[in-house]
C-alpha positions as CSV (number, residue, x, y, z in Angstrom):
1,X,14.2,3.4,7.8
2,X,14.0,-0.3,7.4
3,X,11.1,-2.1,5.8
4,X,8.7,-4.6,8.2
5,X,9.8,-7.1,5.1
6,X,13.3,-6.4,5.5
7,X,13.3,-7.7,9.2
8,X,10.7,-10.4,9.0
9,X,9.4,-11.2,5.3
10,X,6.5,-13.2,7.4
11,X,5.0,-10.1,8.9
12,X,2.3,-8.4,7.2
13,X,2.5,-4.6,7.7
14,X,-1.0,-3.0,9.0
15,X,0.2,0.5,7.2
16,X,2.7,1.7,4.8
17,X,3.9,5.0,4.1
18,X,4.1,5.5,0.1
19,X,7.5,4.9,-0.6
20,X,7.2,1.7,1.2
21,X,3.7,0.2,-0.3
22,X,5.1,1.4,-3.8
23,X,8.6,-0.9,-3.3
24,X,6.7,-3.8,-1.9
25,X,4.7,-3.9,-5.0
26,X,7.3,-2.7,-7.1
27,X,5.3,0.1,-8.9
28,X,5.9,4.0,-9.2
29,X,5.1,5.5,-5.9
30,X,2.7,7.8,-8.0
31,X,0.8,4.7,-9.5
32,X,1.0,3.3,-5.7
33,X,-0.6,6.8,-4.2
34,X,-4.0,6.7,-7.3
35,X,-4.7,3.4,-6.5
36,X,-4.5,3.6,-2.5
37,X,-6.6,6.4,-3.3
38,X,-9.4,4.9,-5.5
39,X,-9.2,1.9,-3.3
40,X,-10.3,4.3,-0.4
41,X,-6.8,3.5,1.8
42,X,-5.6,6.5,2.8
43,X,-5.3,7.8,6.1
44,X,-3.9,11.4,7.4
45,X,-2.0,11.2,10.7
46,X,-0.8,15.2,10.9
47,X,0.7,15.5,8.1
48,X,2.3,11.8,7.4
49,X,0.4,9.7,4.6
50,X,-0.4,6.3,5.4
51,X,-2.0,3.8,3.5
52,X,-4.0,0.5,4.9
53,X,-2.0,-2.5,3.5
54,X,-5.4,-4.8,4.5
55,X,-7.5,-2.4,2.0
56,X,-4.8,-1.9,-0.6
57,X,-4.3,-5.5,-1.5
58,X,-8.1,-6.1,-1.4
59,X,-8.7,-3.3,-3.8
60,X,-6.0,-4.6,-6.0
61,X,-7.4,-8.1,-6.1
62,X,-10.9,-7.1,-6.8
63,X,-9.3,-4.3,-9.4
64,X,-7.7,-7.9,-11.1
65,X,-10.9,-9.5,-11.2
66,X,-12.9,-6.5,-12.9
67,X,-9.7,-6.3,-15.2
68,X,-9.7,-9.9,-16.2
């Protein structure tokens, strides 16, 4: 499965499965899943995993700020 990056690095992807989000960022996809989940980002579609891109990289800014 190809990456939205990989096609277009200009598009912003709305959601990401795990092993995606965790390769865009270039973390563990284990350290990907506990933040999207303390940022409040996950969503269950059956039984697929999906986290909101929008929400992650908010959470992760504002996770910077209390951190710095």
């Amino acid at each position: 499965m190809r990456m939205v990056n990989e096609i277009d690095p200009n598009i912003e992807p709305e959601f990401v499965r795990d092993r995606e989000g965790a390769a865009m960022m270039r973390i563990s996809i284990n350290t990907f899943r506990k933040l999207a989940e303390e940022f409040d980002a996950v969503y269950m579609v059956g039984k697929i995993r999906i986290t909101d891109w929008k929400k992650f990289k908010e959470g992760l800014e504002k996770y910077h700020l209390k951190k710095g």
